[in-house]
C-alpha positions in Angstrom: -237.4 -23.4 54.2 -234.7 -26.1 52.7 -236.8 -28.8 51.1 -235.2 -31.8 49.0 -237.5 -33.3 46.2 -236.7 -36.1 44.1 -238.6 -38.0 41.5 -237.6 -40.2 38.6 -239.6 -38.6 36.2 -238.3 -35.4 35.2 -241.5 -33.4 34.0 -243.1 -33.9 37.6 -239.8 -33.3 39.1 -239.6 -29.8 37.4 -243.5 -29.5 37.8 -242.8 -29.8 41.4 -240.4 -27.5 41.9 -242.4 -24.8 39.8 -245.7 -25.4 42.2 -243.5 -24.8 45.7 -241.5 -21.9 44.5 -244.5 -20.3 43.6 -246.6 -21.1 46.5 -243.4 -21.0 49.1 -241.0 -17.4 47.5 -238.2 -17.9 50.5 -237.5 -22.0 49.6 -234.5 -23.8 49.1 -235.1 -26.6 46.7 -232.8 -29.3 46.6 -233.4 -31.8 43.4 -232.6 -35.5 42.9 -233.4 -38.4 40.2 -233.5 -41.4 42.5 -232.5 -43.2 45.8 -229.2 -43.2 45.2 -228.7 -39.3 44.7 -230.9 -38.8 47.7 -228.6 -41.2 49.6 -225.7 -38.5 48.8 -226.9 -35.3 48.9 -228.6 -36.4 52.8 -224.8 -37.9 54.0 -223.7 -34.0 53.6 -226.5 -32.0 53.7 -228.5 -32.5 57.2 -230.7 -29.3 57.5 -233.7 -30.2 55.1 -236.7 -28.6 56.8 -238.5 -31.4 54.2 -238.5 -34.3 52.0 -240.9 -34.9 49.1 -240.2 -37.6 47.3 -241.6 -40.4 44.5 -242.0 -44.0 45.9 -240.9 -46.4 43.6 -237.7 -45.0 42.1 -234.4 -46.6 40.8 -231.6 -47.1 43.4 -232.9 -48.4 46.1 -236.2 -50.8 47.5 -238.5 -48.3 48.7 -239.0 -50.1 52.1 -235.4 -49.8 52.9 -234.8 -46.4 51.2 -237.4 -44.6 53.9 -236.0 -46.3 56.4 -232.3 -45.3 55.7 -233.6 -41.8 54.5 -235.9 -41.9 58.1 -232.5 -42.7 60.4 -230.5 -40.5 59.0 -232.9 -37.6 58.8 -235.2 -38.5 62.1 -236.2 -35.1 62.5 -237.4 -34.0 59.1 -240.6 -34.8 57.5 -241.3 -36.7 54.8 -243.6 -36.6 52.2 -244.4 -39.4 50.0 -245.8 -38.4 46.0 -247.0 -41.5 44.7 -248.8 -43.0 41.4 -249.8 -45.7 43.8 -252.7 -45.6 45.5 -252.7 -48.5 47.7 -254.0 -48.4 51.8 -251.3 -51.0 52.4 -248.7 -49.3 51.3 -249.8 -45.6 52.6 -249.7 -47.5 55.7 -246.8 -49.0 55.9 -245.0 -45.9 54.8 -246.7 -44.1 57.7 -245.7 -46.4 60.5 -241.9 -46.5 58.5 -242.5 -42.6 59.6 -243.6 -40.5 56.6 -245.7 -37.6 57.4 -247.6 -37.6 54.2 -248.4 -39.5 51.6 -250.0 -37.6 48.1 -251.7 -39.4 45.1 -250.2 -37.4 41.8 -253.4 -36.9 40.7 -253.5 -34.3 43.4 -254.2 -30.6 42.4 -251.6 -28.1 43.1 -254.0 -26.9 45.4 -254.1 -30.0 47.5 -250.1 -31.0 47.3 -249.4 -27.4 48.7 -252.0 -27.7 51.5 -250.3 -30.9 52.4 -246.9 -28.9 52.7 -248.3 -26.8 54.7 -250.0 -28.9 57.2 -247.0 -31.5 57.7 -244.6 -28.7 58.3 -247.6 -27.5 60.9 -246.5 -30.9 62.6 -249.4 -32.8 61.0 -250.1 -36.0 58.8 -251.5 -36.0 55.3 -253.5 -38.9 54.2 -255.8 -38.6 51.0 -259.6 -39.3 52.4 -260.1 -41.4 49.7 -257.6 -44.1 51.3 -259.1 -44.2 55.1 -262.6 -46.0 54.1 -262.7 -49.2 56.1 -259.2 -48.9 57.7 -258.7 -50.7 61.2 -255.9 -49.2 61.9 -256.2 -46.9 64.9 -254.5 -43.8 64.1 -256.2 -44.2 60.5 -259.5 -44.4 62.4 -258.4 -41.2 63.6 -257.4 -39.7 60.4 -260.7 -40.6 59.4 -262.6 -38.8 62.2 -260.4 -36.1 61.3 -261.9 -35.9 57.6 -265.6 -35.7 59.0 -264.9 -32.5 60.5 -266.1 -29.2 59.2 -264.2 -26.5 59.3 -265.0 -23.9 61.6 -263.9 -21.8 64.9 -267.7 -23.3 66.4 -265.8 -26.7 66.7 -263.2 -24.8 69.0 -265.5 -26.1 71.8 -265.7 -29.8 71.0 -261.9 -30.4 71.4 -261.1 -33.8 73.4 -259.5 -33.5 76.8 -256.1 -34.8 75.1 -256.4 -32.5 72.1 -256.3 -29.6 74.6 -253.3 -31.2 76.7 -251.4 -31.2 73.0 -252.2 -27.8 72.7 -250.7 -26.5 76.0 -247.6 -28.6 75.7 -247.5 -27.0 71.5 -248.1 -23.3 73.4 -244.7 -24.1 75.2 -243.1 -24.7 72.3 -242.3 -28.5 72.6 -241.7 -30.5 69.3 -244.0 -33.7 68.2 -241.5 -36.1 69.7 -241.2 -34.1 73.1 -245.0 -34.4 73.2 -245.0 -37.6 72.6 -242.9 -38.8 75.2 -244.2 -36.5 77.2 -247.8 -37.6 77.1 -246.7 -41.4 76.4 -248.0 -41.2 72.7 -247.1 -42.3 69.5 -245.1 -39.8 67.1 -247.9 -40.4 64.5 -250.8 -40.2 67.1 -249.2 -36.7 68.6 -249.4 -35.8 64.9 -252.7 -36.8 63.8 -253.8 -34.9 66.7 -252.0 -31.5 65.5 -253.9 -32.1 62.5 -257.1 -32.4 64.4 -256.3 -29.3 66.3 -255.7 -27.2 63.6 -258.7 -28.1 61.5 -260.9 -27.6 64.3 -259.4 -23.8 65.2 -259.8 -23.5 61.7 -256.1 -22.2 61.6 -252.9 -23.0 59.2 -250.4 -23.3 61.8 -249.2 -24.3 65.0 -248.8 -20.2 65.9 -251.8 -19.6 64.3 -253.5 -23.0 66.5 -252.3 -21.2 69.9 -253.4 -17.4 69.1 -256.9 -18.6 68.1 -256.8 -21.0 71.4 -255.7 -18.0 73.7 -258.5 -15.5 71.7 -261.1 -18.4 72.4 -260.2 -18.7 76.3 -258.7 -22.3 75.7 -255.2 -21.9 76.8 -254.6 -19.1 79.9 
């Protein structure tokens, strides 16, 4: 796994890359110090698998830093590892397509179960920031939070959540789903995330063993 992480603070930045490369033994960390640096090292280097990286950093505006980061790198998730904690902002970094977005409060515990969980084609959203959101696909997220985990919810998935889960058996990406189902990016997403909490399972291969040992998918 290639990941590129960036921060502007080097302390976190090395703290960082001490959590993943004990959590993850096989990854590829790329480093960078602000926008600009990310800017270069993405117009050679298009095979990050991921992209952690601080908000507000020299360089660049962070509104127009994800999106140039976003349309050059369409495919690769991105995780944002803020000091702000703002619903506004998670949000707007969401529908600007970030797959994550981590307080740096978080434990290591937490930052590395967001890895995982975003590279399972998931979204990470910190409950604390879905109270009283209208947003629809944050209403989601929120639903998402209210459920415990456990292979008994295996029998409450939604009609769509099982159509997800065929089309992820056959190997199709987010974005394939998506069209395919005439969904959102994000939605298709928040629904992974749904899935794999409910199967009570780590992983998109892990989501479509427990679904076949369950008698879900054929």
């Amino acid at each position: 796994m290639k990941v590129l992480i960036a921060d502007d603070h080097e302390l976190f930045l090395k703290g960082l890359e001490m959590i993943l490369t004990d959590s993850f033994p096989q990854i590829e960390l790329c480093l960078a110090k602000d926008y600009l640096e990310i800017f270069e090292i993405i117009s050679h280097q298009r095979d990050f698998d991921l992209i952690l990286t601080d908000l507000a950093m020299p360089g660049a505006k962070w509104l127009q830093a994800l999106e140039k980061i976003h349309n050059t790198l369409p495919e690769t998730p991105i995780i944002i590892l803020s000091a702000v904690f703002d619903k506004e902002v998670v949000q707007k970094t969401i529908e600007l397509g970030a797959a994550g977005y981590i307080p740096k409060t978080s434990s290591n515990a937490i930052i590395v179960g967001a890895v995982n969980l975003v590279m399972s084609g998931g979204v990470y959203i910190p409950p604390e920031l879905l109270q009283d959101t209208k947003q629809d696909e944050f209403d989601l997220l929120k639903q998402i939070e209210d459920i415990p985990a456990s292979s008994d919810n295996a029998k409450i998935l939604s009609p769509r959540q099982i159509e997800v889960l065929q089309l992820i058996s056959k190997g199709q990406s987010n974005k394939q789903i998506a069209y395919e189902l005439g969904l959102t990016e994000g939605t298709v997403k928040l629904h992974v995330t749904a899935i794999l909490k409910l199967l009570n399972v780590y992983n998109r291969t892990g989501a479509v063993a427990e679904a076949q040992k369950l008698g879900i998918l054929k």
